[in-house]
N, C-alpha and C positions, 0 to 999 in steps of 0.2 A: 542745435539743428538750425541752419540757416533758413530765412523765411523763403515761403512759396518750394519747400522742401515737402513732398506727397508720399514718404515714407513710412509715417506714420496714421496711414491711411489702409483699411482694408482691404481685397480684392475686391468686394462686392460694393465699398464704398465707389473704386475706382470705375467699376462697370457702368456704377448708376449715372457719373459724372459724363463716363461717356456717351452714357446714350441721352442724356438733358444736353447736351454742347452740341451733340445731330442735332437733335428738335430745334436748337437756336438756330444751326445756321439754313435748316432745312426751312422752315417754317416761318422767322422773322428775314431770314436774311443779312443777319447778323457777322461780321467778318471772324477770320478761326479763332485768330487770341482773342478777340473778346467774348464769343461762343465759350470758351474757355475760362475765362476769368467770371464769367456769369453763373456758371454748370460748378465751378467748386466752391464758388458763395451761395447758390441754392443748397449744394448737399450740406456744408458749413451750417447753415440756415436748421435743415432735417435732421442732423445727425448728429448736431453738438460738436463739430470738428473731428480730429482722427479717433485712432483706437482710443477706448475708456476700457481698462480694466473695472469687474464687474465686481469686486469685493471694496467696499469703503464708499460706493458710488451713491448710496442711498443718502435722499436726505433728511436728515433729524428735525423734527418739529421740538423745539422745548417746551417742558410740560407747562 
């Protein structure tokens, strides 16, 4: 998977990106690509990056 590839992204991740990239450019004023580049390293940031399968994701403390 080539980088800056958003495939591996969910729909609901994608929605949220869209609507943090409005608020940048609505709000700071910010231009599209970088509204952009900002809005998928926020959700990056919240999400842990694309889809995680939910079986093995847990993490082990050792006794």
């Amino acid at each position: 998977m080539p980088r800056g590839d958003k495939s591996s992204y969910t729909d609901k991740q994608k929605r949220r990106v869209a609507h943090i990239q409005e608020g940048y450019e609505k709000r700071e004023g910010v231009p599209r690509k970088e509204a952009e580049r900002r809005a998928w390293a926020t959700e990056n940031k919240l999400s842990g990056g694309g889809k995680k399968s939910g079986s093995g994701r847990r993490s082990h403390k050792p006794s």
